[in-house]
Structures are given as structure tokens and as C-alpha cells.
C-alpha positions in Angstrom: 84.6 35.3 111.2 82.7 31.9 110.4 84.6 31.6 107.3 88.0 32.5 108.8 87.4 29.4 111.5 86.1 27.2 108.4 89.0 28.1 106.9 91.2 27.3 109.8 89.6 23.6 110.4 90.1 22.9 107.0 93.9 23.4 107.3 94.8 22.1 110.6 91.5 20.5 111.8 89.0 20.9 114.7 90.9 22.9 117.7 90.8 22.2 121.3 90.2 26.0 121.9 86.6 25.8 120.3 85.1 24.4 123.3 86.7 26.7 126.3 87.5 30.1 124.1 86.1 32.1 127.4 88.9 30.6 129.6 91.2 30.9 127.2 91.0 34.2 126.6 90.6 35.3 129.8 94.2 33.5 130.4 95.3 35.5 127.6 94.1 38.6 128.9 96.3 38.5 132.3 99.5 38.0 130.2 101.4 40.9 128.9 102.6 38.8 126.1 99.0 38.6 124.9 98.2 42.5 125.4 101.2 42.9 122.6 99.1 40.0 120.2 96.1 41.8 120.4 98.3 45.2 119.0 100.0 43.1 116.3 97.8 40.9 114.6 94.2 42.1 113.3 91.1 40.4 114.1 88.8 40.5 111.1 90.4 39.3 108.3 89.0 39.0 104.8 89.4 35.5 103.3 89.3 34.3 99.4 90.1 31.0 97.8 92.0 30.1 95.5 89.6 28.1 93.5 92.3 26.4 90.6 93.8 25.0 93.7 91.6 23.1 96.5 93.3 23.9 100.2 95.1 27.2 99.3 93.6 30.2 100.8 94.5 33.6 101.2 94.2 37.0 103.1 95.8 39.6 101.7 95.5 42.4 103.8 95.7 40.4 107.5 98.4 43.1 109.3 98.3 46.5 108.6 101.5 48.1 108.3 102.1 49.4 111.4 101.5 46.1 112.6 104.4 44.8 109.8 107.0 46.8 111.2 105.9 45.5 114.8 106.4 42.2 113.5 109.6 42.9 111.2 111.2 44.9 114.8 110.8 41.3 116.5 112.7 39.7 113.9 115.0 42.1 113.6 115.9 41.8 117.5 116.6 38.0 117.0 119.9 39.4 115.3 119.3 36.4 112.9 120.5 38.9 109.8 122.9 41.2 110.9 125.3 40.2 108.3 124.3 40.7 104.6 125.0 36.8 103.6 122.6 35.5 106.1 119.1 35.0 104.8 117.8 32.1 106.9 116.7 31.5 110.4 115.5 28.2 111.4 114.0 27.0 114.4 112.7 23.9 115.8 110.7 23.2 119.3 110.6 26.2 121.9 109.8 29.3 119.1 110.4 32.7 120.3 107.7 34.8 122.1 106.2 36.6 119.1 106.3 33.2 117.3 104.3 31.6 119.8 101.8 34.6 119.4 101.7 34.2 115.4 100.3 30.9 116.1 98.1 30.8 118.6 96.1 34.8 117.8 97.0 34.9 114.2 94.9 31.6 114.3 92.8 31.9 117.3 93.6 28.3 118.5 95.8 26.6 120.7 99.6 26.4 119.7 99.4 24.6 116.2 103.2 24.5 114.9 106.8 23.5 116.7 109.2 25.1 113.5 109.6 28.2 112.3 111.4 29.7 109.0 112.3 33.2 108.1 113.7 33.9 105.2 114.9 37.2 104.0 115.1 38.0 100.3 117.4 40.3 98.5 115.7 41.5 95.1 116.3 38.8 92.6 116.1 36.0 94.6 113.5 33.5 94.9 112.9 30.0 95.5 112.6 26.5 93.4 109.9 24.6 93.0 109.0 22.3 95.5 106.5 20.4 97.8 107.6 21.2 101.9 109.0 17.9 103.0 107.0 14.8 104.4 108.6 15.1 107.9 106.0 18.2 108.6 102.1 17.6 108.8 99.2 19.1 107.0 99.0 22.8 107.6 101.6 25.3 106.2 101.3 29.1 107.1 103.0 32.0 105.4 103.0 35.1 106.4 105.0 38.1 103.5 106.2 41.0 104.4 108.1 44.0 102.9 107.2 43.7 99.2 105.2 41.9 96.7 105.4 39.0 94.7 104.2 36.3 92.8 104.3 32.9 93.9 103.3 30.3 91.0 101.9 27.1 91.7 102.2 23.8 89.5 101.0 20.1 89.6 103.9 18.2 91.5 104.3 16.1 87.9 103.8 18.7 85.7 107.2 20.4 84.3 106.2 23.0 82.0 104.9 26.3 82.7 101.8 26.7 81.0 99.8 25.3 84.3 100.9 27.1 86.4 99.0 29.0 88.8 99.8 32.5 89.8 99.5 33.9 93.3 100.1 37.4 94.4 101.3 37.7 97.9 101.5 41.2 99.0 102.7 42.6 102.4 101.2 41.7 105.5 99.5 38.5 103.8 98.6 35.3 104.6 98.7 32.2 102.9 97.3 29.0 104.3 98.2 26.0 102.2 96.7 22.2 103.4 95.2 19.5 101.7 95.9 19.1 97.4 97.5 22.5 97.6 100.2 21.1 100.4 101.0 17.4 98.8 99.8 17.9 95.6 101.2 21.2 93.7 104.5 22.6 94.3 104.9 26.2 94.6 107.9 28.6 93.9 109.0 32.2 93.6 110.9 32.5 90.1 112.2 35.7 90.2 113.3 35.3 85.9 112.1 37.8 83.4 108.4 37.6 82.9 107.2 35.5 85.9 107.0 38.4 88.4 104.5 40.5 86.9 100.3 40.8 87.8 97.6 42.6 86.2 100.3 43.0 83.1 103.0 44.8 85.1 106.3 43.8 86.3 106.5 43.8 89.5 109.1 45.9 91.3 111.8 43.4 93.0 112.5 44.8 96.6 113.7 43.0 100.2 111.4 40.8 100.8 111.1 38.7 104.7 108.8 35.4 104.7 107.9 33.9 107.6 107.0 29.8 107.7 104.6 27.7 110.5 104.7 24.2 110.3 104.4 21.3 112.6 106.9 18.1 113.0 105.2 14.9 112.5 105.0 12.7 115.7 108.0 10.5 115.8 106.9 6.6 115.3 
């Protein structure tokens, strides 16, 4: 658990929480919002770095899959996706209920980010490379769900693909990206022969759903 919170302060900085986590908790505890937190998300997660890349970080096995499909049943309630050629929600501001609780027990702090993206993947379809825009702050947290993948990372001026970094995200992971890792690299899912494969195997390319924290930077 002292790594996790290292972990945490290096990404988004020292918390407000740290200092009154009894009364905190005990607010928590009276809400029935917080008795469904403590079912979905886990409590002792196992970290590792990624150590090509300084501020990337990852836990791979942070919900179980029971606690997926309580997560994925949330979304699904939204009704963001009921039609096949939707596979994007964005929010901004007030999140919904069980995105309020990914950020505040997920991280164990007080309320960290104001936008929210889900994204759900058909097989075969990925993303470009890029660095999340300027208008969000330090901090980016990305939870997978469904199926695996491989996200690659690469130096924001580098073009070619021999630097790239690979990153294999499996269901129920989480990624926290901050620091070099958030302005510096850009990351992508390439879903083109040959990139989605780990340990010399090609991955399998099922539905995949991505959910995205980040925080607005204060207006000027």
C-alpha cells in the first residue's frame, strides 16, 4: 500500500485526504454509494513500473472480474451504446455516480478528475498516436476492460517504429500515466498486422471498453 500511495502522489500530487482519512472514511461508510465502491473496486493492488518510460505505471489485475462486469453493468445502464455506431461517451463536470467512485476509491483520495471518456472498441479498431491535449492537467487514468491489448508508446518526435514501447493492458487494468510519460511520449493502439501480439503471439481482437479520468485545467 506505500507504494500504491507513492504511486498516486507521483501522478496527481500530495492529496488533501492524507491528513483526515479517518473522517473521510467514516463519511463514506454512512453512504450507500460508498458500500457499492467498497464491492467494486479492490483494495490491494499490485503495482509495477514501466521502467523505458518515467511516470507510466501499471496494475494489471486491479478489479477482478466480477467486479468488471459490476463496472461494465453501470456503463451499460448510461444507454450511451445502444446502437452499434456509437463508440464514445463523453463527459465533462458533474460525472455519474460510479464515476465519481472510480476516482475517489479507485485512488483513495479526494475527487481528482471533472471528464470522463468511454470508449467502446469493436475488434479492429484502435487509436492514433497521440499526446491527450494541453487543456487537461497532469494525471491520466485508464482503466481496460473486456479484452486485451497492446498499447505502444513512442517519443512525441520520433516517427518510426523501432522505439516504440510496448504495453499490455489486460482486463480489469490500470494504467496511470503523469509526468514524461503524459507530455512526452505518445501512446496508441494500432490494431495492423503484427503490432497486437505479446510474448510472440497474436493477440485475439475482441470488444474492448476503455474508460478515461482526467482533469480540466483551471481557466485563466
Amino acid at each position: 500500500m506505500d507504494e500504491y500511495r507513492k504511486l498516486i502522489q507521483e501522478a496527481f500530487g500530495e492529496s488533501s485526504e492524507d491528513s483526515d482519512d479517518d473522517d473521510h472514511r467514516q463519511q463514506l461508510e454512512g453512504s450507500n454509494i460508498a458500500v457499492e465502491a467498497q464491492f467494486i473496486f479492490g483494495e490491494n493492488p499490485k503495482w509495477e513500473r514501466i521502467s523505458e518510460i518515467k511516470g507510466l505505471s501499471l496494475c494489471r489485475d486491479f478489479l477482478t472480474s466480477d467486479q468488471q462486469s459490476t463496472l461494465l453493468a453501470s456503463i451499460l445502464q448510461e444507454g450511451w451504446f445502444s446502437e452499434a455506431s456509437h463508440n464514445q461517451a463523453m463527459r465533462f463536470g458533474d460525472l455519474p455516480a460510479w464515476a465519481k467512485e472510480l476516482s475517489t476509491e479507485l485512488l483513495k483520495r479526494e475527487p481528482l478528475f471533472n471528464q470522463l471518456i468511454v470508449n467502446s472498441y469493436q475488434p479492429g479498431e484502435g487509436i492514433c498516436a497521440h499526446v491527450d491535449l494541453m487543456r487537461f492537467e497532469d494525471g491520466i487514468a485508464l482503466v481496460s476492460l473486456e479484452s486485451s491489448c497492446v498499447m505502444h508508446f513512442s517519443r512525441v518526435h520520433e516517427s518510426t517504429n523501432e522505439n516504440k514501447i510496448p504495453v499490455y493492458l489486460t482486463p480489469g487494468s490500470l494504467l496511470l500515466i503523469s509526468g514524461e510519460a503524459r507530455y512526452e511520449w505518445k501512446h496508441e493502439i494500432n490494431r495492423k498486422p503484427g503490432f497486437q501480439k505479446w510474448d510472440g503471439l497474436e493477440i485475439r481482437q475482441k470488444k474492448r471498453t476503455s474508460i478515461t479520468l482526467r482533469k480540466l485545467c483551471k481557466s485563466d
